[in-house]
Each structure stands twice: as structure tokens, then as C-alpha cells.
C-alpha positions as CSV (number, residue, x, y, z in Angstrom):
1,X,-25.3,-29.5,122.6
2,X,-27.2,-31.5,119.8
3,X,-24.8,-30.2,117.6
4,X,-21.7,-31.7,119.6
5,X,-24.0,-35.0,119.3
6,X,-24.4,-35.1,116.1
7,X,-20.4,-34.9,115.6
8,X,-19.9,-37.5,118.0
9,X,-22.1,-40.2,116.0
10,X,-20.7,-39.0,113.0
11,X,-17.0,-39.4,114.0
12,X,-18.0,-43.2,115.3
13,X,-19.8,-43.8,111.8
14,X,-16.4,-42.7,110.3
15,X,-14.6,-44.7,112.5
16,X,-16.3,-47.9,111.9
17,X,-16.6,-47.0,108.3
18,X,-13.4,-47.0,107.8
19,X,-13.8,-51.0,106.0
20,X,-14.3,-48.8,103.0
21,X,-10.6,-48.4,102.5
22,X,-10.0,-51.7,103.2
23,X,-11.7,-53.2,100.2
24,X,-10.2,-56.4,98.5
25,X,-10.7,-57.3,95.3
26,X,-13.7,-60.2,94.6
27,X,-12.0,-63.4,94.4
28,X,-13.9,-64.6,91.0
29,X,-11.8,-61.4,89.6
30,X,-9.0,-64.2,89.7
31,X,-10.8,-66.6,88.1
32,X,-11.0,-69.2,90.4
33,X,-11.5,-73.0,89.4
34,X,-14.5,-74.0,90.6
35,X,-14.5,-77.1,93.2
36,X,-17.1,-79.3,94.8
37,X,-17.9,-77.7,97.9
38,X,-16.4,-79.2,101.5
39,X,-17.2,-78.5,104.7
40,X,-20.3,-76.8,106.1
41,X,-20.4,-72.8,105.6
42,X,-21.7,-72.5,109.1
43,X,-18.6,-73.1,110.6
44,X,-17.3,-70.2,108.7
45,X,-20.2,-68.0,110.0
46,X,-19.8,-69.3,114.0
47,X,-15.7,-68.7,113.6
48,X,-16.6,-65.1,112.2
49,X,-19.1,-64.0,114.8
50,X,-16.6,-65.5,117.6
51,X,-13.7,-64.0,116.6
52,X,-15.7,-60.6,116.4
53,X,-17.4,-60.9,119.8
54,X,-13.5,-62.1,121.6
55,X,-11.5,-59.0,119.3
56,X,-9.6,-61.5,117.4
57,X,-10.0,-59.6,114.3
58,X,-7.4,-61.6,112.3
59,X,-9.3,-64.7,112.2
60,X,-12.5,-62.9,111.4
61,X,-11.3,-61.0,108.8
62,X,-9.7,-64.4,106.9
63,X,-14.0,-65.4,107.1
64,X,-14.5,-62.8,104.6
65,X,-14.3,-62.6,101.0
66,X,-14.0,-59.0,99.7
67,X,-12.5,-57.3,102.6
68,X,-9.5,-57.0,104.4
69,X,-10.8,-55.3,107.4
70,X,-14.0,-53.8,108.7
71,X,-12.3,-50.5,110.7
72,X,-13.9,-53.0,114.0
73,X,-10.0,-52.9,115.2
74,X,-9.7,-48.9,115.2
75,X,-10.2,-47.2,118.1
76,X,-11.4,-43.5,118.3
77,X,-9.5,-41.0,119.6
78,X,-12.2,-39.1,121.9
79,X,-12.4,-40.8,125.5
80,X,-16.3,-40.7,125.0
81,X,-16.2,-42.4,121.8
82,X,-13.8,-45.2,123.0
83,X,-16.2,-45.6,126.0
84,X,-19.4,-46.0,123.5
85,X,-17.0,-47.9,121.4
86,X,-16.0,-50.2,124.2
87,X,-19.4,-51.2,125.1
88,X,-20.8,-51.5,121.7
89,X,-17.8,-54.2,121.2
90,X,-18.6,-56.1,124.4
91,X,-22.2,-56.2,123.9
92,X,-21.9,-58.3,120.5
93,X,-24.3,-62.0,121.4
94,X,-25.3,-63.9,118.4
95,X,-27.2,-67.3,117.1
96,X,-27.5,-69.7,114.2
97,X,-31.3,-69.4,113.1
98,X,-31.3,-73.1,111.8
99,X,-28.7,-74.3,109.5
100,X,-27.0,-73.4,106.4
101,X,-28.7,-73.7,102.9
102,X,-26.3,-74.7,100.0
103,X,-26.5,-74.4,96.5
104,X,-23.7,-75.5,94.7
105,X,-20.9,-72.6,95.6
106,X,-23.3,-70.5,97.3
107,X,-24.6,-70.4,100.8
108,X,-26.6,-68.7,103.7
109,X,-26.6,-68.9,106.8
110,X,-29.7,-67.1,109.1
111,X,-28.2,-65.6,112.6
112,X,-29.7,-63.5,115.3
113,X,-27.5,-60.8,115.9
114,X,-28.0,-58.4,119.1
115,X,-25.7,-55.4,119.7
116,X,-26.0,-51.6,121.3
117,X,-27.8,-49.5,119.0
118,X,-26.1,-46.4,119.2
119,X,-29.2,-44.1,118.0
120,X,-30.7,-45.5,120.8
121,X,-27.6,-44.3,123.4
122,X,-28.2,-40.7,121.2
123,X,-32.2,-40.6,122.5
124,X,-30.9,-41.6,125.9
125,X,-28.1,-39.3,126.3
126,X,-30.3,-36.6,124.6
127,X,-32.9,-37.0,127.4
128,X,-30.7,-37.3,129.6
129,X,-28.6,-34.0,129.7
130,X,-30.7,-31.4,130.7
131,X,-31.1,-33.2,134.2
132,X,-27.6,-33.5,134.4
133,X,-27.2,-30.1,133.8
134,X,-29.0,-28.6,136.0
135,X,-27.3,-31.0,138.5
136,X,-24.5,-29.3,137.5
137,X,-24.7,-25.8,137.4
138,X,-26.6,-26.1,141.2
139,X,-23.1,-26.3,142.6
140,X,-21.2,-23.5,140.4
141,X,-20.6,-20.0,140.4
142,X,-22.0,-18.3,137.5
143,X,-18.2,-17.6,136.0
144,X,-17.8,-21.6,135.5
145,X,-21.1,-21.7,133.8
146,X,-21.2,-18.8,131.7
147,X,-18.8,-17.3,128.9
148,X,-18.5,-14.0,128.2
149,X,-21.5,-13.9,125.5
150,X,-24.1,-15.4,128.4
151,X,-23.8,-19.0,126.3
152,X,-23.1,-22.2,128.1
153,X,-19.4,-22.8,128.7
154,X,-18.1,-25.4,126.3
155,X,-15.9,-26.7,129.2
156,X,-19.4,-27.6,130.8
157,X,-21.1,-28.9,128.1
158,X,-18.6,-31.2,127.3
159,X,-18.6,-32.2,130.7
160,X,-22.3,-32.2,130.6
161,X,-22.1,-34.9,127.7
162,X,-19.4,-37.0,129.0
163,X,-21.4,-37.3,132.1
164,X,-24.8,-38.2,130.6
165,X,-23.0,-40.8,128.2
166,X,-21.3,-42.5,131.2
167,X,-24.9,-42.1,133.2
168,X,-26.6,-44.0,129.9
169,X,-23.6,-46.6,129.4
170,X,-23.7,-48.1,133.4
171,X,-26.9,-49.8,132.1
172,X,-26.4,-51.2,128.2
173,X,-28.7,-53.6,127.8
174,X,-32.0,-51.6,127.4
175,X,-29.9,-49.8,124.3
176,X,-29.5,-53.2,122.4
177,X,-31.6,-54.5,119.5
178,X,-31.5,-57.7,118.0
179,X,-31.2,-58.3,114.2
180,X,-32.0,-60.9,111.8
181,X,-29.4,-61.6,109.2
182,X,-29.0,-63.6,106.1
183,X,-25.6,-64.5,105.7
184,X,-24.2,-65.2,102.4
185,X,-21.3,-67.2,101.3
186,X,-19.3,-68.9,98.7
187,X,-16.5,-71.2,98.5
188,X,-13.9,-69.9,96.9
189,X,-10.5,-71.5,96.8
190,X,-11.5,-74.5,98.8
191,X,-12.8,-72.6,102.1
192,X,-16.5,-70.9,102.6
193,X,-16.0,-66.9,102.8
194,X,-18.9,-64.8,103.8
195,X,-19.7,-62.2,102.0
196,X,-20.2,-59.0,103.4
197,X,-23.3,-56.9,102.8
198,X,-24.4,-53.5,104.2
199,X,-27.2,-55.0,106.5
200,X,-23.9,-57.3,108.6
201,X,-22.4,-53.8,108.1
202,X,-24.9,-51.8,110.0
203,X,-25.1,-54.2,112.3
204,X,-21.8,-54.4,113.9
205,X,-21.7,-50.6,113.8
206,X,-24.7,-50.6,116.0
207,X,-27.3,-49.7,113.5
208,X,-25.2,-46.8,111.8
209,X,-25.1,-47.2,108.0
């Protein structure tokens, strides 16, 4: 069953990878004319974390500067993984830490980000399954439980997992961490655009790098 684990984090990590493909090119490959700076930078960092945190990936995306997308729109295709999915979306709080420093075109912006650490929902699940199982096979005839090598069923295990997920999921909070980030930004054809770095990254993907 660890192995089916394993594959399940990894299909998520693809999942939310998936801003990899999306890359833009840097602005400043375009030569962009510098301009005096306008605005304050934090704005861009509140409408970013906002749109994230309501799914209105359109907006957030326009916050950046060197991607497209992050994947954050794409759904996996496993009901378990849209469940862990689901709740790692809806668990998204964040905070200004103080206010934006500016140095001419550059910026950062400190924010507390907390979110559902999904090696945490592993250990959970992982303690969690052998109860489960035994709940389980105390109400089944041997045939349901066994195949014909005297291994587990993988029609139980699977239903093993999907249960011990859904057990750990009812109760999300104890599974969150909070992170401290450093946003960076720069104004690039009159607007602040954050640019994204693997530690925002890891953090939206619930601690996955």
C-alpha cells in the first residue's frame, strides 16, 4: 500500500507541476524601457493571493511575471486526488508581514502563507490504514479479501486508501503549516509583477517541490 502512496503524491506533484510548461519568457528579454515606479507592489501581492485563495486563476496569473500559469487550475483525474486537491485549494489563508520594500524597479513583499501540507496528509493517512483495515476485513469473507496468491485484494486496498484519506481530510487543519515568504517583484511595463520563485512554488503545492 506505500507503494500506491507514493504514486498518489507523485501524480499530485505532476499535477501541480505542470507551471513548468507554462513558462513565459522574462519580460526584460523585450527590453523594456525603464519607468519610475507607480503604485505600491503590495497591491499586486494581496490581488495575487486573493485571486488564488477564491480560484480566479485569470487575475492571479496576470500578477505574475514569467508564467502563464501555475497548473493551480488542473484538476487530477483520480477522485482521491481531486478530494486532497480540493481541500488543499480551500485551505489557502495568507497575510502581509509589514509592508513592501522598494528599490527602484524592484520589490518584496513578506507574507504568511498557511496551506495543507500534503506530506503531512501522507504520515496521517499512513497511520491511519492499518486500523482501517482491519475494520474492514472484520466484516468480509475471506474471497473479498484475498486474491488467489494470499496477497491483499487491490479492490480493498484501494478502498482501504480512499477511506483512510477521507477519514484524515474530515479534519484539515492539524495538516496545515504556515510559511514565511519573501515576495519579489518588479515593475515592468508600468504594473508590479511578482516574480515567482520555487519557495511560493512549494508552497501552493502544499510543501511538494
Amino acid at each position: 500500500m506505500s507503494g500506491r502512496i507514493r504514486l498518489f503524491w507523485l501524480i499530485i506533484a505532476v499535477v501541480l507541476a505542470a507551471m513548468a510548461g507554462f513558462a513565459c519568457l522574462y519580460a526584460g528579454l523585450f527590453g523594456s524601457v525603464y519607468n519610475r515606479p507607480e503604485g505600491d507592489p503590495a497591491e499586486t501581492v494581496a490581488r495575487f493571493f486573493e485571486s488564488v485563495r477564491v480560484g480566479n486563476y485569470p487575475i492571479a496569473y496576470s500578477c505574475l511575471s514569467d508564467y502563464s500559469s501555475l497548473g493551480l487550475e488542473q484538476q487530477p483525474e483520480t477522485p482521491e486526488a481531486k478530494a486532497l486537491y480540493t481541500v488543499l485549494k480551500q485551505s489557502y489563508t495568507w497575510s502581509p508581514e509589514g509592508d513592501a520594500r522598494v528599490s527602484g524597479t524592484d520589490a518584496t513583499q513578506k507574507v504568511q502563507l498557511r496551506a495543507l501540507n500534503v506530506r503531512r496528509v501522507e504520515a496521517a493517512v499512513k497511520a491511519r490504514v492499518d486500523q482501517v483495515l482491519q475494520d474492514m476485513v472484520s466484516e468480509l469473507p475471506n474471497s473479498e479479501i484475498y486474491d488467489e496468491t494470499g496477497g491483499y485484494r487491490s479492490s480493498l486496498t484501494d478502498a482501504v486508501y480512499a477511506e483512510a484519506l477521507r477519514q484524515v481530510l474530515t479534519d484539515p487543519d492539524p495538516l496545515c503549516e504556515t510559511v514565511s515568504l519573501e515576495i519579489r517583484l518588479q515593475y515592468i511595463d508600468g504594473t508590479w509583477k511578482i516574480i515567482t520563485d520555487r519557495a511560493l512554488t512549494n508552497a501552493l503545492m502544499g510543501g511538494q517541490s
